[in-house]
N, C-alpha and C positions, 0 to 999 in steps of 0.2 A: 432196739426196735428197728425193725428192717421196713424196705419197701413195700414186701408184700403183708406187714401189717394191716389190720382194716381199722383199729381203735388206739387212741394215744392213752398209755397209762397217765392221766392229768397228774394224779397222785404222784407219781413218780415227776417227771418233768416239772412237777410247781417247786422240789427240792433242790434245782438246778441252776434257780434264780436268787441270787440271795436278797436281792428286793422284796421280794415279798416276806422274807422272814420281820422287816422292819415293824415295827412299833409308832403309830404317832397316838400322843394321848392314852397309851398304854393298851390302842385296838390295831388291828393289824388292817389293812389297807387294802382296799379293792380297787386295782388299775385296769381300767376301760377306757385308756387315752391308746392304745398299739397301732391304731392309722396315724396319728400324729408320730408317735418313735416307740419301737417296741425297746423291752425289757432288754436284760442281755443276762445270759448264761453262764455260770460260771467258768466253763471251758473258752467264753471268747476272752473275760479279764486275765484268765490266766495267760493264751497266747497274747495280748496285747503286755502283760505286765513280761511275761517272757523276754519279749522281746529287748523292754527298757531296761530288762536287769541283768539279762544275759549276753545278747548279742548286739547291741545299739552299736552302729555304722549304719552310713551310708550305704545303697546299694550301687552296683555295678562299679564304682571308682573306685575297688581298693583291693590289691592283689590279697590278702591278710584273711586269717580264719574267718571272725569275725563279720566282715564285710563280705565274704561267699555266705555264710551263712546267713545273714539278711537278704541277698541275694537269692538265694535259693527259696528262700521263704514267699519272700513278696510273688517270683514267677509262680511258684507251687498254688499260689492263691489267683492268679490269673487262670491256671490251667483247672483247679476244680471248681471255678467261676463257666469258664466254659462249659464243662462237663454239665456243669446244673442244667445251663439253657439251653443243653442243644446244640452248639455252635460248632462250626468244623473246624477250628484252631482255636487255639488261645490267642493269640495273632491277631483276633477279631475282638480281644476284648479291651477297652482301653479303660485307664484310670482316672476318677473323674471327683469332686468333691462332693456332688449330689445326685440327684436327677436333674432339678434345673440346669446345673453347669452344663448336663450332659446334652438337654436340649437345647438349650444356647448355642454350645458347639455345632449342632448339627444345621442350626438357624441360621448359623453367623457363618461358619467355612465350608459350608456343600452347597446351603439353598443359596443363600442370596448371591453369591457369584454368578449363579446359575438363573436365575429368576430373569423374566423382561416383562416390561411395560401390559399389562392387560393378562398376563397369564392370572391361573387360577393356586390360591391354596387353600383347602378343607380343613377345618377343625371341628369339634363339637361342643355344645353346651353342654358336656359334665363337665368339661376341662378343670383341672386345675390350674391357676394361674399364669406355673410354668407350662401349661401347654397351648397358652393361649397370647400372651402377651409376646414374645418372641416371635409369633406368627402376624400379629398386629403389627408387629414393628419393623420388620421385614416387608413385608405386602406396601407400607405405607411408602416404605425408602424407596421400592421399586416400583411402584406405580401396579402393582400387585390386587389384583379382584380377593377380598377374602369372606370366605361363605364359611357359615357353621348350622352343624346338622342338628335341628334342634331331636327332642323325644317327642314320644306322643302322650298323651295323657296320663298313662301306666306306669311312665318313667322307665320307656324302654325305648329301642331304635325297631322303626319300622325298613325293613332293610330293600322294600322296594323302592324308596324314597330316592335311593342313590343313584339310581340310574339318571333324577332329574337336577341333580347336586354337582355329580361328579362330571367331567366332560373331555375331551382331549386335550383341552387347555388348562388342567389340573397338573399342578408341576409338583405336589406336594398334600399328603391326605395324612394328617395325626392324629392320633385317637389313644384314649386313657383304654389301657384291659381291666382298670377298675374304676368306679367313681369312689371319690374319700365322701362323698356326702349317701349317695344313695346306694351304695353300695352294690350297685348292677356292675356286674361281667359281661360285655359282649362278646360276642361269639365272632372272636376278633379273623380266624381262621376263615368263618364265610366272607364276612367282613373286605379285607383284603383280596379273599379271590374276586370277587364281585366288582373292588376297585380296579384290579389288574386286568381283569378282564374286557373293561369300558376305556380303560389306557394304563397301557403294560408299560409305558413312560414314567407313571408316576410314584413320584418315592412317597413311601409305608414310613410313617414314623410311629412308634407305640411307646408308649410311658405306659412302664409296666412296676412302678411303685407300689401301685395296690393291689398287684397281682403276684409278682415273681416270689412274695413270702407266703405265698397264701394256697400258692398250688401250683401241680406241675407245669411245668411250659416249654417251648420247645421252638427257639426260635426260625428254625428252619422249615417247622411245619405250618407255623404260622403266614410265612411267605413272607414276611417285615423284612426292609432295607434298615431301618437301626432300629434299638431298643433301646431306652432309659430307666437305669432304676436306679433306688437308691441303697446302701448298706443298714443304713440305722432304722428302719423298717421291717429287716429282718434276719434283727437280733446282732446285727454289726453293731459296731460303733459310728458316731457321727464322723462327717467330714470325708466321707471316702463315700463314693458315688462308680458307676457302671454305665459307659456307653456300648453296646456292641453295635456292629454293623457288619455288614458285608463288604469282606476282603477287597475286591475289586472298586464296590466304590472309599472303601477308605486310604485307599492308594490314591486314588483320583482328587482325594480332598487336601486343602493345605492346613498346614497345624494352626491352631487356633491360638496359640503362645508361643511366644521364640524366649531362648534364653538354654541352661545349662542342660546339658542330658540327651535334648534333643537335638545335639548338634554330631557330625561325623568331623566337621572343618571350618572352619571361618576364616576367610580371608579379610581384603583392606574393603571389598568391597559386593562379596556376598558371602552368604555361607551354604553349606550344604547339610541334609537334614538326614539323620536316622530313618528304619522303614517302618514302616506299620507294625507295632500299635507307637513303639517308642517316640514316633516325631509327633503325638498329639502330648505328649507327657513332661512339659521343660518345667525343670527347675527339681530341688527334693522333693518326693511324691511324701502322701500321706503314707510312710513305709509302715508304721504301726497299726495304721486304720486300716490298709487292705490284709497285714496279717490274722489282723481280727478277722475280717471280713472271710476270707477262706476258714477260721474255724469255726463262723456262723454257718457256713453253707456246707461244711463236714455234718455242725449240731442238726439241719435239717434234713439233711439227706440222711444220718440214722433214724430219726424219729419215721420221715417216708412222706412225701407229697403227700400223696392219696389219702393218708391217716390225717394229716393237717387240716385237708381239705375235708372230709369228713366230719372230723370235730367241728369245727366250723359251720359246716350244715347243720350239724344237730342245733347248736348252741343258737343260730339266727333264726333256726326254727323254732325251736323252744323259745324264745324272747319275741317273736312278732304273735305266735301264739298267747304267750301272758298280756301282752300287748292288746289282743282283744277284751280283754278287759274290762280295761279301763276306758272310757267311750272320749274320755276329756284328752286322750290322747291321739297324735296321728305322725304316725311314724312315716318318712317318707320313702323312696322309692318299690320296687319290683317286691309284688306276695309271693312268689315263686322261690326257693329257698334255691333251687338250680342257676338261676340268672343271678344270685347274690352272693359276694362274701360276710365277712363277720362284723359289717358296719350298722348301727343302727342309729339312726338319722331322725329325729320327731320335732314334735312341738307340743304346746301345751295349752288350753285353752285355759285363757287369762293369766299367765305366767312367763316372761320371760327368757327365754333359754339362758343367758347368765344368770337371772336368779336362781334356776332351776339349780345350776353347776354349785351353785354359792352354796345352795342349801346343801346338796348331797357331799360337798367337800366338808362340811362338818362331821358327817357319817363316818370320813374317810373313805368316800365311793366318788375317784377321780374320772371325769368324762370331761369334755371340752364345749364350748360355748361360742358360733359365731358364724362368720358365713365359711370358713373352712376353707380358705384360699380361692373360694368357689363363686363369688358375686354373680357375674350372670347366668348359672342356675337356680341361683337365692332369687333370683330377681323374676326369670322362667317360670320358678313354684310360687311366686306369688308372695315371699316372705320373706323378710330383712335378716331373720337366722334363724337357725339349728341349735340344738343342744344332740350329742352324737358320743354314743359310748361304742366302741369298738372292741372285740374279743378277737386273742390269737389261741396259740398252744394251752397257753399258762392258764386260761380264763376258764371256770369249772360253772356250772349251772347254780351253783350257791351263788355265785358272782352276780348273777344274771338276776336272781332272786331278791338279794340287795340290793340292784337296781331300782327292781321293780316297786320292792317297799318303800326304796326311797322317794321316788314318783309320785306313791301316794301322800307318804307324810306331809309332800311337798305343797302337792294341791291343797291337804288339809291347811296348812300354813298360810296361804293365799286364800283359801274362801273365808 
């Protein structure tokens, strides 16, 4: 299936996953946990197991077959990392273990070097954690103003707001391209112009975790100075993580690690560093996790953004639609199925959200239970947690419909 696909064969792609072939209690399993870590494909085990059984070396240190061939591998997955986002080198993409690490690094050796006493940084109340505590903690070290843009009612961003938020003294504006709770898409493209344009100063940070599996993106149109995401989200494996940024300012920034790989020289009493991306990368990288990680991003690009994304549309439409319903229920953010991905975020009148999870994981119908790395939106909406089932590729409208039975049974259970 190519890009100009409009429909994912589900049928076909749910054959790809052999998780789902599993057995617990001798019923087969409905996984609506993919914002937390999606599935993986049989094509990414293969290249990961490839790798440990064929070619295992280290990369760059070893003149020997073996060792070019992990070499050749790992940049190969750098350069159709690039390709995916948009980016104009591979050069711009660095290797990282999560998203957090990835915005750590950007928190820790661009901003706060750079930060003074009273300046400003922006964040928002979807954040997840990691987009928000690293900016807490910077601000605080530096004597730093920090403002978060809350939603309006809707559980959307009112985008004239900014003009009274953002300022010239804004040294730094981050923002999720998806919320894991309410599953809104900003329209990160006005977003940033709108910022750039009240101070063309201020660096664009976007965690783009719930966004960069879920549909196309294109970090150059976006106008973003870095982007965060993670692998294991889509359909990578854990531990291997994506910062890009722009070339110019990742020259300007200093490595965030010192130690093997990233060095050209080390004398008694400095050393000298490799260039962009290599001097943010010391020590053995996750070599097997970013080769998975380019045959995830090979598996997406045949299936086709736009077909992803679509699927997706149907499926949050189809599920906030069932959703009406049931009156005992309130799913939270954006009705608009265009402002949203595949997350589906509620609560339950007189129930729980881990009881909820308790009961449906007997069904074998896995959804997740809690404030979602997300506390000061939990806190915004007015409620201690969420119960939140999420749909990717693999997720069929039978899935959705198990859900919703389960819902019920649920409430029966508690009234």
């Amino acid at each position: 299936m190519g890009e100009g696909m409009n429909m994912l064969d589900v049928t076909q792609v749910r054959k790809d996953f052999p998780q789902l072939k599993r057995l617990i209690n001798d019923k087969p399993i409905v996984y609506l946990d993919s914002t937390a870590t999606s599935l993986k494909p049989q094509s990414v085990i293969d290249a990961i197991t490839g790798y440990y059984t064929s070619y295992s070396a280290n990369v760059f240190r070893g003149i020997y077959t073996t060792s070019e061939e992990a070499t050749f591998a790992y940049e190969k997955a750098r350069e159709l990392i690039a390709t995916f986002i948009g980016a104009t080198s591979s050069a711009e993409v660095i290797f990282t273990r999560n998203t957090s690490e990835s915005l750590n690094m950007v928190a820790s050796s661009f901003v706060k070097p750079r930060l003074r006493k009273g300046d400003e940084v922006v964040t928002t109340i979807i954040e997840h954690h990691s987009n928000m505590v690293p900016w807490q903690v910077v601000a605080k070290e530096k004597d730093a103003v920090l403002k978060i843009w809350d939603t309006t009612p809707d559980y959307v961003f009112n985008l004239s707001e900014l003009s009274k938020i953002v300022t010239k003294k804004t040294k730094v504006f981050s923002i999720s391209a998806g919320s894991n709770v309410l599953g809104y898409l900003p329209p990160i493209t006005k977003i940033i112009a709108i910022v750039k344009s009240i101070n063309p100063n201020c660096i664009v940070v976007v965690d783009a975790a719930q966004a960069v599996a879920h549909m196309k993106i294109n970090v150059q149109e976006w106008g973003a100075d870095f982007v965060a995401f993670s692998g294991h989200k889509m359909l990578g494996p854990t531990g291997v993580g994506v910062l890009w940024g722009k070339k110019a300012l990742l020259d300007a920034m200093d490595p965030y690690q010192y130690g093997g790989e990233m060095i050209t020289a080390v004398y008694r009493d400095h050393a000298e560093y490799k260039e962009t991306p290599h001097k943010f990368e010391a020590g053995t990288p996750h070599i097997a996790g970013v080769i998975g990680l380019g045959a995830a991003v090979e598996y997406l690009s045949n299936l086709g953004m736009d077909a992803v994304r679509l699927h997706e549309k149907e499926l949050i439409g189809y599920a906030l639609e069932e959703a009406k319903k049931l009156p005992y229920l309130h799913v939270v953010g954006p009705s608009d199925v265009e402002m949203r991905g595949g997350v589906f975020a509620f609560t339950m009148d007189g129930v729980h959200p881990h009881d909820i999870a308790q009961v449906l994981n007997e069904s074998n119908i896995f959804v997740r239970a809690g404030n979602h790395c997300a506390m000061p939106l939990h806190a915004h909406m007015g409620v201690p947690a969420t119960a939140r089932a999420s749909f990717y590729v693999y997720t069929t409208k039978e899935d959705v419909d198990a859900l919703i039975n389960g819902l019920k049974d649920t409430k029966k259970l508690f009234s």
